[in-house]
C-alpha positions as a Markdown table, in Angstrom:
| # | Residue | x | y | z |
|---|---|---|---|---|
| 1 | Unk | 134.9 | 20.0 | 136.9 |
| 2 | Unk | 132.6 | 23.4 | 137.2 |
| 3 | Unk | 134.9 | 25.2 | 134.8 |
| 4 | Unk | 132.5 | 26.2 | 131.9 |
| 5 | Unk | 134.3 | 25.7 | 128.5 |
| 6 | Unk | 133.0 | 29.1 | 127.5 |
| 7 | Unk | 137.0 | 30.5 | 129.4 |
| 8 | Unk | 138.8 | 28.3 | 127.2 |
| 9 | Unk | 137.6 | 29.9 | 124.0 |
| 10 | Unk | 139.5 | 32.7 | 122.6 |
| 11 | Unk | 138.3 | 36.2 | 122.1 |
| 12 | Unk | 136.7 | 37.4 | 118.9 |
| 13 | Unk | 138.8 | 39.4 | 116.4 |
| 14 | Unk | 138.7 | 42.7 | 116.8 |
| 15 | Unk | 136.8 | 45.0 | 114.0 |
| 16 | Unk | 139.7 | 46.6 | 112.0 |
| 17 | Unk | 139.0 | 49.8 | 111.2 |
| 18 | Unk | 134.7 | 49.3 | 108.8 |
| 19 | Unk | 134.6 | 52.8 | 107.7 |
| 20 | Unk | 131.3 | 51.7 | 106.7 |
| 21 | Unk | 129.6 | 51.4 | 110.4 |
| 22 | Unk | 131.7 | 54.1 | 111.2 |
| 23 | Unk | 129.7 | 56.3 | 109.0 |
| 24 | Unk | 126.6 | 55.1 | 109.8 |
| 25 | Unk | 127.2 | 55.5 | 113.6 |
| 26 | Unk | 128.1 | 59.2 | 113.1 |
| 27 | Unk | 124.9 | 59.4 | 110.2 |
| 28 | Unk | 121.9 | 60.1 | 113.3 |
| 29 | Unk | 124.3 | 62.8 | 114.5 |
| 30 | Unk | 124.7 | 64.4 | 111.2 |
| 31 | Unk | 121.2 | 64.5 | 110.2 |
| 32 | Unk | 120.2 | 66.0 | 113.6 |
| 33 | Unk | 122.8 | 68.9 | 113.2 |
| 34 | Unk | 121.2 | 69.4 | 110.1 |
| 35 | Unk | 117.5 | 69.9 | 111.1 |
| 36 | Unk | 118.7 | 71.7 | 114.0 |
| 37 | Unk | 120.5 | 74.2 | 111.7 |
| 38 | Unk | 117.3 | 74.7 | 109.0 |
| 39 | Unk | 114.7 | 74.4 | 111.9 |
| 40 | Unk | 116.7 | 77.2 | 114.8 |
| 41 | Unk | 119.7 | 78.6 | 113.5 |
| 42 | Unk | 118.6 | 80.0 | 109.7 |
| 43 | Unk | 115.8 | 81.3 | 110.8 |
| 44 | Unk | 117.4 | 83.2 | 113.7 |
| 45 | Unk | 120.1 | 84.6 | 111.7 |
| 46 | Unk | 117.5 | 85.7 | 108.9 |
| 47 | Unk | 115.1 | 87.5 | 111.5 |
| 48 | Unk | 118.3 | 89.2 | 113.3 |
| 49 | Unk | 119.1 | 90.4 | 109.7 |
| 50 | Unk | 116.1 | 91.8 | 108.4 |
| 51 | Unk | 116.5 | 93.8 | 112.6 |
| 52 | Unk | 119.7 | 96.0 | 111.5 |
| 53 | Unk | 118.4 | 96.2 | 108.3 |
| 54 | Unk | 115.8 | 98.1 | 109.7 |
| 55 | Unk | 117.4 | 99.7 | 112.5 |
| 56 | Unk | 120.1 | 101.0 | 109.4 |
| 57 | Unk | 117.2 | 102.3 | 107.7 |
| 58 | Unk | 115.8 | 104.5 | 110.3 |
| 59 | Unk | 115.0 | 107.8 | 109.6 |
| 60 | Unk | 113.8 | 111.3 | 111.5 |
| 61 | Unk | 110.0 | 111.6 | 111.9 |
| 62 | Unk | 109.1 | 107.3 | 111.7 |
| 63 | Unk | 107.3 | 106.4 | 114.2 |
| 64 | Unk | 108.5 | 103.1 | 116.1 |
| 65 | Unk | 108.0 | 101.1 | 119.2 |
| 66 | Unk | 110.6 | 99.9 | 121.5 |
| 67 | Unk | 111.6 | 96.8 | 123.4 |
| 68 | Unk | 109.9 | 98.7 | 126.1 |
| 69 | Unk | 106.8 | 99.5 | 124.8 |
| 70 | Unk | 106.9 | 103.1 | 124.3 |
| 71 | Unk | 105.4 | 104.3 | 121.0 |
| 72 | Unk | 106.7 | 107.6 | 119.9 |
| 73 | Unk | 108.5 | 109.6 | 116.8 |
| 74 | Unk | 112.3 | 109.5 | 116.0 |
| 75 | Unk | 113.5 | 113.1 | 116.7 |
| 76 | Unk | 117.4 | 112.5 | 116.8 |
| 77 | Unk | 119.5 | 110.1 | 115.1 |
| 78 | Unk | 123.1 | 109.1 | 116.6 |
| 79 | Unk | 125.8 | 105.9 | 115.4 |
| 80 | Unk | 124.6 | 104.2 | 118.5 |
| 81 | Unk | 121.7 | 106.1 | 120.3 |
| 82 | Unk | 118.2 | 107.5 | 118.7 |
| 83 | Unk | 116.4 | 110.4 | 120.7 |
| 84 | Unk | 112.5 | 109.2 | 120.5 |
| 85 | Unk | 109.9 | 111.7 | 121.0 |
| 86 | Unk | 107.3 | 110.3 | 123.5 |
| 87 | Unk | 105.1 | 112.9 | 124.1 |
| 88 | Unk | 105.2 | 117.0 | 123.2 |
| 89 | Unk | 108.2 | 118.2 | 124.8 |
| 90 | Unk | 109.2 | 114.9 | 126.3 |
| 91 | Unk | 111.9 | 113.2 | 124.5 |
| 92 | Unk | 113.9 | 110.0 | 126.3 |
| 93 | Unk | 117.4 | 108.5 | 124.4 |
| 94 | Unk | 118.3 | 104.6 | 123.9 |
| 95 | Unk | 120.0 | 102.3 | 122.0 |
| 96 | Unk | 119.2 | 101.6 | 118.4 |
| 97 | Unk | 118.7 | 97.9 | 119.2 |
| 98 | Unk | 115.6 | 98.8 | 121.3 |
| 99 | Unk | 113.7 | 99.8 | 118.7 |
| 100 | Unk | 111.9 | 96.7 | 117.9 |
| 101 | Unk | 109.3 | 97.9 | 115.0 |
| 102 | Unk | 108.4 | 100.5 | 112.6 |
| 103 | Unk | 104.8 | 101.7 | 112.7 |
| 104 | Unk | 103.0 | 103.0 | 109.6 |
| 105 | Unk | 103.0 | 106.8 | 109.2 |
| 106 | Unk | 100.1 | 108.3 | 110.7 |
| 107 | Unk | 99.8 | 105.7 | 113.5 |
| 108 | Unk | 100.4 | 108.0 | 116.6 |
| 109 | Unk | 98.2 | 110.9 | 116.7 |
């Protein structure tokens, strides 16, 4: 009497297996990963590149700032540590990796 016929019908087939919407649900997801890798990652790993090129290619008397701001001349060269020359007579040690550009020579006077 207030049964709707709509429970007496059977279910739909199920969708066996349409490797075509199966690619093309998984195709958004793809192309994002893809933008995301030519937009942030390349040009991340290209930039930390040319870095230890540079760091690899320092050499006694550049001059160079560091990832803390100090300008001064390379006096010392280690595997891991470089001795920069602030100032006459005052000369601080750090990491390579905190040398974060190499000035022309002739910059500091």
């Amino acid at each position: 009497m207030f049964i709707s016929s709509a429970f007496a019908q059977t279910a739909p087939a199920a969708a066996g297996g349409d490797m075509t919407s199966t690619m093309m649900s998984m195709l958004p997801l793809l192309l994002m990963f893809v933008v995301l890798y030519f937009v942030m990652i390349r040009p991340q790993m290209k930039k930390q590149k040319e870095h230890r090129a540079m760091i690899d290619a320092l050499a006694k008397g550049d001059e160079v700032v560091t990832a803390g701001g100090f300008l001064g001349k390379v006096s010392k060269l280690g595997d891991a540590y470089v001795g920069i020359e602030l100032a006459t007579g005052v000369e601080v040690q750090m990491q390579r990796s905190a040398v974060v550009q190499v000035l022309p020579k002739g910059t500091l006077k």
